[in-house]
C-alpha positions as CSV (number, residue, x, y, z in Angstrom):
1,X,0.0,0.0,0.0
2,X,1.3,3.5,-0.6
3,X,-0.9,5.9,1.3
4,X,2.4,6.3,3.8
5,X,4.7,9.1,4.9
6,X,7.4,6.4,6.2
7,X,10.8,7.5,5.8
8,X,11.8,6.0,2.3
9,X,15.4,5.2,3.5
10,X,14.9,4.6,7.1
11,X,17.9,4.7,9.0
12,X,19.0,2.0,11.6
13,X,17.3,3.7,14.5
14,X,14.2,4.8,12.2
15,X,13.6,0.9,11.2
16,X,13.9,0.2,14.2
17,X,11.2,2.2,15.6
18,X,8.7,1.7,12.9
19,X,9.1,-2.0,12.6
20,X,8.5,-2.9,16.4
21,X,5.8,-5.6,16.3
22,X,3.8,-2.8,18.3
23,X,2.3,-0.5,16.3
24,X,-0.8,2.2,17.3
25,X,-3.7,1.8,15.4
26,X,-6.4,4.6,15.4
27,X,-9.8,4.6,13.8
28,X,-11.5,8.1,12.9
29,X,-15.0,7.6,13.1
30,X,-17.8,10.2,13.1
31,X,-18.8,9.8,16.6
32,X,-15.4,9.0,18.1
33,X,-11.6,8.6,17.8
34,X,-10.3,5.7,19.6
35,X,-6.5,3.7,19.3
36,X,-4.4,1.0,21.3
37,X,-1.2,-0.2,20.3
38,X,-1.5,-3.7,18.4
39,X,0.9,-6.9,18.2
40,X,0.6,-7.2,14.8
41,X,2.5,-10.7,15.1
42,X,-1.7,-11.6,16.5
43,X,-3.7,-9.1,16.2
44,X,-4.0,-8.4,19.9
45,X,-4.4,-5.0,21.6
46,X,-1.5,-4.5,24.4
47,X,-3.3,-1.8,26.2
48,X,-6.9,-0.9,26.6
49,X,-8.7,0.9,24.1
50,X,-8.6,5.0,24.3
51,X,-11.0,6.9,23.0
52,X,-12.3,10.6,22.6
53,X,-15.2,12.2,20.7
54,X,-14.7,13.7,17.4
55,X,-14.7,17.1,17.7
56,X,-17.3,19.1,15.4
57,X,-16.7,20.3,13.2
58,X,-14.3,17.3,12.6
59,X,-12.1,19.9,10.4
60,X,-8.4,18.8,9.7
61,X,-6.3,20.8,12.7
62,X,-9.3,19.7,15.1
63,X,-8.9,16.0,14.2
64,X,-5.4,16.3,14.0
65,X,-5.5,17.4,17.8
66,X,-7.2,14.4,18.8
67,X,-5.2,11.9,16.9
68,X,-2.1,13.6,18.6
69,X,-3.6,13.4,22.1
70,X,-4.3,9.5,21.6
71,X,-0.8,8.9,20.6
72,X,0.2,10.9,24.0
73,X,-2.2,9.3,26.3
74,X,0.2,6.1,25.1
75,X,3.5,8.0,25.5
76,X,3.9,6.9,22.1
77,X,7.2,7.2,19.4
78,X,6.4,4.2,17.1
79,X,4.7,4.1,13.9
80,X,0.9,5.2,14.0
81,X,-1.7,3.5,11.2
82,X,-4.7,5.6,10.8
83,X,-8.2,5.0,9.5
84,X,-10.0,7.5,7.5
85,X,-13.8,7.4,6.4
86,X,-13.2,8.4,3.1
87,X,-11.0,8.2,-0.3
88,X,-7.1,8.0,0.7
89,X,-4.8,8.3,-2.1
90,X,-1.0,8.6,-1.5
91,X,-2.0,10.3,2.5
92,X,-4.0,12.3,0.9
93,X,-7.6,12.7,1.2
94,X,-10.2,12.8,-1.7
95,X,-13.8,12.7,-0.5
96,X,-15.8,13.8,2.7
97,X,-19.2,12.3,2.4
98,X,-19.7,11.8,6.3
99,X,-16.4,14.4,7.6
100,X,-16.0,18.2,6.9
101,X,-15.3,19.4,3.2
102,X,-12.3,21.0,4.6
103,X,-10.6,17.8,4.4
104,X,-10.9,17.1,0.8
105,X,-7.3,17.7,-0.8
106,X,-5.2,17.8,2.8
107,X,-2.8,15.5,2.7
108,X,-3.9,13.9,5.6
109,X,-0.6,11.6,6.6
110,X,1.6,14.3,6.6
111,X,-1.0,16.2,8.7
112,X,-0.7,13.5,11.9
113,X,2.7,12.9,11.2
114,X,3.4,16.7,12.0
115,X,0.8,16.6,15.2
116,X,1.9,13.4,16.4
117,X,5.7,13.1,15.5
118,X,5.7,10.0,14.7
119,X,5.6,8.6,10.7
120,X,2.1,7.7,9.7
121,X,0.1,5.9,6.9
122,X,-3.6,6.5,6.4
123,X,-5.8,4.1,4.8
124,X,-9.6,4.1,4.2
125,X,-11.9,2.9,7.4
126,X,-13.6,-0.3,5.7
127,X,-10.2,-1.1,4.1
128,X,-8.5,-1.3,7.6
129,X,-11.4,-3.2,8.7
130,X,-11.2,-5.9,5.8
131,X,-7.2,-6.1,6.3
132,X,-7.9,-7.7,9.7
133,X,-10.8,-9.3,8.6
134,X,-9.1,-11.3,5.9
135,X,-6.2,-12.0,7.8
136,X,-7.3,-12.9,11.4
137,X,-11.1,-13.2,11.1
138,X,-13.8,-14.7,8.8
139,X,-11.3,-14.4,5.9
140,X,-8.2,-15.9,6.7
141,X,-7.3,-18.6,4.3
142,X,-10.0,-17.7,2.2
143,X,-8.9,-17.3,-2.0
144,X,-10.8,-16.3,-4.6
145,X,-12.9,-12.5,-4.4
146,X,-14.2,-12.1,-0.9
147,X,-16.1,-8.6,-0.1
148,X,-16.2,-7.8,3.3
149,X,-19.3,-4.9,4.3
150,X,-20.1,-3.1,7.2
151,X,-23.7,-1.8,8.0
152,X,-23.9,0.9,10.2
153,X,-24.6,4.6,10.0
154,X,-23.4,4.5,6.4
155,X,-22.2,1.2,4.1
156,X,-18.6,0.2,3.9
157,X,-17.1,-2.5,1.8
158,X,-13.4,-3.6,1.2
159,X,-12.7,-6.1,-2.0
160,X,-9.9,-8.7,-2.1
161,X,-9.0,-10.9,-4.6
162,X,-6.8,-13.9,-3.3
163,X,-6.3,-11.7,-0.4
164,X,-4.8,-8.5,-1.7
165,X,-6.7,-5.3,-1.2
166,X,-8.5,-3.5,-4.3
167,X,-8.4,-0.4,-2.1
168,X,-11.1,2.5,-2.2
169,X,-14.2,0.8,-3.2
170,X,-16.9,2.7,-1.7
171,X,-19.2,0.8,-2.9
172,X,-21.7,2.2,0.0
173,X,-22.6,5.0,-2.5
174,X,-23.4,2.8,-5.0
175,X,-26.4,4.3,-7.5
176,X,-29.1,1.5,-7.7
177,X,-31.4,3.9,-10.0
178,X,-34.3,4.2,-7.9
179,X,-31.8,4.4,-5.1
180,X,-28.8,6.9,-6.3
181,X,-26.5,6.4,-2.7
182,X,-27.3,2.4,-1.5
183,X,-26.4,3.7,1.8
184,X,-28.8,6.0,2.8
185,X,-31.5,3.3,1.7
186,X,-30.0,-0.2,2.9
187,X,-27.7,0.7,6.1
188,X,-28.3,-0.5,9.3
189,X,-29.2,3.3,10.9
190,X,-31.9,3.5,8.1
191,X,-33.9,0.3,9.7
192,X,-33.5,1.7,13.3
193,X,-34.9,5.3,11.4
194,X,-37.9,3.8,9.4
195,X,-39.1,1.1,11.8
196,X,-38.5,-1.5,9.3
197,X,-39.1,-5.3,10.4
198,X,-36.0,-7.3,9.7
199,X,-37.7,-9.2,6.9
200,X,-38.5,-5.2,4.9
201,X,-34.9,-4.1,5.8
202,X,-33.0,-7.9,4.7
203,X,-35.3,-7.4,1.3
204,X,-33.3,-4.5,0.7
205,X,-30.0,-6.0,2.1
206,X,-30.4,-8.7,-0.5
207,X,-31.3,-6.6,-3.8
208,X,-27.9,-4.5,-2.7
209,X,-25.7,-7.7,-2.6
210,X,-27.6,-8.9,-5.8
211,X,-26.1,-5.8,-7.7
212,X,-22.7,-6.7,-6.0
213,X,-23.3,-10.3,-7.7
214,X,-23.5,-9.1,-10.7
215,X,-20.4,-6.6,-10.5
216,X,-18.1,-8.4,-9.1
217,X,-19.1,-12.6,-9.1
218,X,-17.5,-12.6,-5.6
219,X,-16.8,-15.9,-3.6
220,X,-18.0,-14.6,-0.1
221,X,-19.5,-11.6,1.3
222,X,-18.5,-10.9,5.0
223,X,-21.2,-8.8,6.8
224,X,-19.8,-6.5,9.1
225,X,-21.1,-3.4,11.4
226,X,-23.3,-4.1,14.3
227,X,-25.5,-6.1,13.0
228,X,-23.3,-8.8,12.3
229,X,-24.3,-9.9,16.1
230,X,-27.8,-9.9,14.6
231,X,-27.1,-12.3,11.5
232,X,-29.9,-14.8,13.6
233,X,-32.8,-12.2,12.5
234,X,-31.6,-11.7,8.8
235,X,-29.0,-14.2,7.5
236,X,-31.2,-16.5,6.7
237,X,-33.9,-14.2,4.8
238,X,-31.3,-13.2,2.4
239,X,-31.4,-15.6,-1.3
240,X,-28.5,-14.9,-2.7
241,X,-26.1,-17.3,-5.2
242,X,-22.8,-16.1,-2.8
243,X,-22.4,-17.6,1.0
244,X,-22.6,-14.6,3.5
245,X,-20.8,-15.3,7.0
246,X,-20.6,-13.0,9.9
247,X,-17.8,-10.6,10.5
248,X,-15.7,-11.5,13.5
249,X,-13.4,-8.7,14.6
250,X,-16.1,-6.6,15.7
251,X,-15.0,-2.9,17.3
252,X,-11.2,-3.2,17.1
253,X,-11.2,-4.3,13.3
254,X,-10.5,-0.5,12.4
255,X,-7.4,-0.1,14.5
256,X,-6.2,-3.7,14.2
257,X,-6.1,-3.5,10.3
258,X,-4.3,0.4,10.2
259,X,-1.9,-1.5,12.7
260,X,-1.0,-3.9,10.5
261,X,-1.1,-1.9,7.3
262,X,1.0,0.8,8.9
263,X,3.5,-2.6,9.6
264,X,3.5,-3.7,5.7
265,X,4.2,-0.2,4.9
266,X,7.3,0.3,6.8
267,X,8.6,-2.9,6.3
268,X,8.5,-2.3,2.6
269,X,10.2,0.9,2.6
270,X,12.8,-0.5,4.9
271,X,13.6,-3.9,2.7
C-alpha cells in the first residue's frame, strides 16, 4: 500500500522504531476517535482501548489534535496507522461524504505525522477493517474474491482478490437507479430510522448484494457493522447465489487492520 509518509530510507534507529511488532492503530469515526497499540504478530491489543469524541466540526487541525492526544495518552514514538472514512490516495484525502469538506485535498498523513511526530500511513476505514478481517477473522485462508461490508450509519465495503486489497471501493454510494447512494437506503441506521421489520430491511439488504453479484461474481461476502451480532434475524432471509458469514473482529477491526497496514508499509520501505 502507498498511502504512507514512512521514511523512504529509514535509517537503523528509524527501522527500528517503525518495525517494532507494536504498532498504534487509530480509527477516525464520526462519533469518536479511539486507538491501542497492536501486536501485529496476532492481532492483539497490548493496552486498553482510548477513546475521545470527534470534535465538530471534525475539520483537519481539530482532528489532528485528537489523533495527537491518543498517541500521548500512550506515550507513544512508534509508527501510528490511521483510518479515514473516506478516499485515501497517496496520505492524501479525496472525499468527505460523512467528515468536513475542509478535508478534501489535505494531505492527511503528513497532517498527523506533523501533530503526532511519529511517521504515519492512512488508509480508508472499511479497508482497515477488511485487512484484519481477511487476515485474522472470517477471511483468513480464504482465495478467490471475498467482499467484506459493514452496516452501520453508512455502508462500507473492502474487495480482495486472493487476499490483496483493491483499495477504495466505496461501494456504499453505490447508485441502484431508484436508489442513487445504496447507503442512505439499505444501512443499518436506516432500519432503526424507518421502523422496518427485519424481513423489509434484509429485502433491501439482498437486492444490494444482488447488484454486488452481478459486478463483481464474488466468492464470499463478509457482513460487518453491528448487526453482524444480529445475523440470527436476517441471515437467513437473504437468497442470494454467494455464501454470507458474519464478520468477527467486531469494534477493534478499524485499529487492528491500520496497525497492521502501517507494519506492511514500513517494512516495505525499509527492505
Amino acid at each position: 500500500m502507498k498511502e504512507s509518509t514512512l521514511p523512504s530510507n529509514p535509517s537503523t534507529t528509524q527501522a527500528n522504531t517503525v518495525l517494532g511488532n507494536t504498532v498504534l492503530g487509530i480509527d477516525i469515526g464520526g462519533s469518536g476517535i479511539k486507538g491501542a497499540p497492536v501486536d501485529v504478530r496476532n492481532g492483539t491489543l497490548t493496552a486498553e482501548r482510548f477513546r475521545i469524541p470527534t470534535p465538530q466540526p471534525s475539520t483537519p487541525d481539530a482532528v489532528a489534535e485528537v489523533v495527537a492526544d491518543i498517541a500521548r495518552h500512550f506515550s507513544w514514538q512508534g509508527a501510528i496507522g490511521c483510518t479515514f472514512p473516506a478516499i485515501v490516495k497517496h496520505g492524501v484525502v479525496h472525499s468527505a461524504a460523512n467528515v468536513d469538506k475542509r478535508w478534501i485535498g489535505e494531505d492527511a498523513a503528513h497532517h498527523f505525522s506533523q501533530s503526532t511526530g511519529c511517521p504515519t500511513m492512512i488508509l480508508n476505514d472499511a479497508d482497515a477493517a477488511g485487512i484484519a478481517e481477511i487476515r485474522l477473522g472470517a477471511g483468513r485462508e480464504q482465495r478467490g474474491v471475498v467482499m467484506v461490508l459493514t452496516f452501520g450509519t453508512g455502508i462500507g465495503s473492502a474487495l480482495f482478490i486472493d487476499g490483496t486489497l483493491v483499495p477504495n471501493t466505496e461501494l456504499g454510494h453505490l447508485d441502484l437507479g431508484d436508489h442513487h447512494n445504496v447507503e442512505t437506503w439499505a444501512a443499518a441506521r436506516v432500519r432503526k430510522e424507518e421502523d422496518l421489520s427485519w424481513k423489509k430491511w434484509a429485502k433491501r439488504v439482498e437486492r444490494y448484494l444482488e447488484h454486488l453479484e452481478a459486478l463483481f461474481s464474488p466468492d464470499l461476502f463478509i457482513i460487518g457493522g453491528g448487526v453482524s451480532k444480529k445475523r440470527d434475524k436476517f441471515f437467513e432471509l437473504l437468497d442470494l447465489h454467494t455464501p454470507c458469514t458474519a464478520a468477527e473482529m467486531q469494534n477493534e477491526a478499524g485499529i487492528i487492520g491500520a496497525a497492521m497496514a502501517a507494519y506492511d508499509a514500513a517494512k516495505a520501505l525499509a527492505t
